[in-house]
C-alpha positions in Angstrom: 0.0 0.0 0.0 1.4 3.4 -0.8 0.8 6.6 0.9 1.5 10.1 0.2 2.1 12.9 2.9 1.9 16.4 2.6 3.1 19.1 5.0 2.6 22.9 3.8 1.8 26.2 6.0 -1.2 28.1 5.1 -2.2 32.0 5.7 -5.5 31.1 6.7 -7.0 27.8 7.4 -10.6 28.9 7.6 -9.8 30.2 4.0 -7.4 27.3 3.0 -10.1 24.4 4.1 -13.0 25.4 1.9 -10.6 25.3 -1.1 -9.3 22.5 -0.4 -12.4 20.4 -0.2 -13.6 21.8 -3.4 -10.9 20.1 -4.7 -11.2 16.6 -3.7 -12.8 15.2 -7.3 -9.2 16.3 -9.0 -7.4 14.2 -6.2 -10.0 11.2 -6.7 -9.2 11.2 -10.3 -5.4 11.0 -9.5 -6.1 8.0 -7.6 -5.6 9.4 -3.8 -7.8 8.9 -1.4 -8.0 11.3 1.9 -7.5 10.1 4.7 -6.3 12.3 7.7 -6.4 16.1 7.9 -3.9 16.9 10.9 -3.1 20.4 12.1 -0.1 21.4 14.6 -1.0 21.9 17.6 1.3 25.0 18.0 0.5 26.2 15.1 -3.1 25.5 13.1 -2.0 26.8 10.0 0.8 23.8 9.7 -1.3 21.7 7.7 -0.3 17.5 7.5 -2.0 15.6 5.5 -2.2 11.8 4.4 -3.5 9.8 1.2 -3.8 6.2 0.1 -2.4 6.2 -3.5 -3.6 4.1 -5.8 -0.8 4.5 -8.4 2.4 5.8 -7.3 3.0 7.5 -10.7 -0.1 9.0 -11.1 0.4 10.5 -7.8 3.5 12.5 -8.1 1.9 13.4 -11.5 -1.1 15.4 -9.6 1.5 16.6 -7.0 3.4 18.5 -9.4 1.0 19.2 -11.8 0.5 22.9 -12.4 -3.6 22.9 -11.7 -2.3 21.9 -7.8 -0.2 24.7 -7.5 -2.4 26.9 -8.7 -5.2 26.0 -5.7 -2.6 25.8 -3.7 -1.3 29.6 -4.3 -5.3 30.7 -4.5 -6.1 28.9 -1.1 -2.8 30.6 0.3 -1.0 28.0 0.9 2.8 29.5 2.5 5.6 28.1 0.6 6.8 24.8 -0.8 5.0 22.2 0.4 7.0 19.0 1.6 5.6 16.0 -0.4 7.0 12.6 1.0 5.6 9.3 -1.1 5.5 6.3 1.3 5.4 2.7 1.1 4.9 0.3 3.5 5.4 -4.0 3.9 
């Protein structure tokens, strides 16, 4: 089963959140499937989030596509996000 994690920082998470579940057909169609939202406890705009991925390759397609980036900058998202693609035995 592979995974893939994200970790960004966002301006505004009552802003961010919204955007980011408007978005969930375009992560569907890249084969992830949601599966924890975690915020920081020091900080609740230090977003973590995790994702079952169907295909590995069609994964890191959709995390660097430009349509991510693009909600990513519009739902002020702080940064370069840290994208870690994990498998597990």
């Amino acid at each position: 089963m592979a995974h893939m994690l994200i970790r960004h920082k966002v301006q505004d998470f009552g802003k961010w959140k919204p955007a980011y579940d408007v978005h969930q057909p375009a992560r569907a169609a890249a084969g992830l499937k949601d599966l924890r939202l975690w915020r920081n406890a020091d900080d609740p705009n230090d977003i973590f989030l995790l994702f079952e991925a169907a295909d590995v390759a069609k994964a890191k397609a959709f995390a660097a596509s430009a349509d991510l980036k693009e909600k990513m900058t519009s739902a002020g998202v702080i940064g370069q996000p840290e994208i870690f693609f994990l498998s597990g035995d």
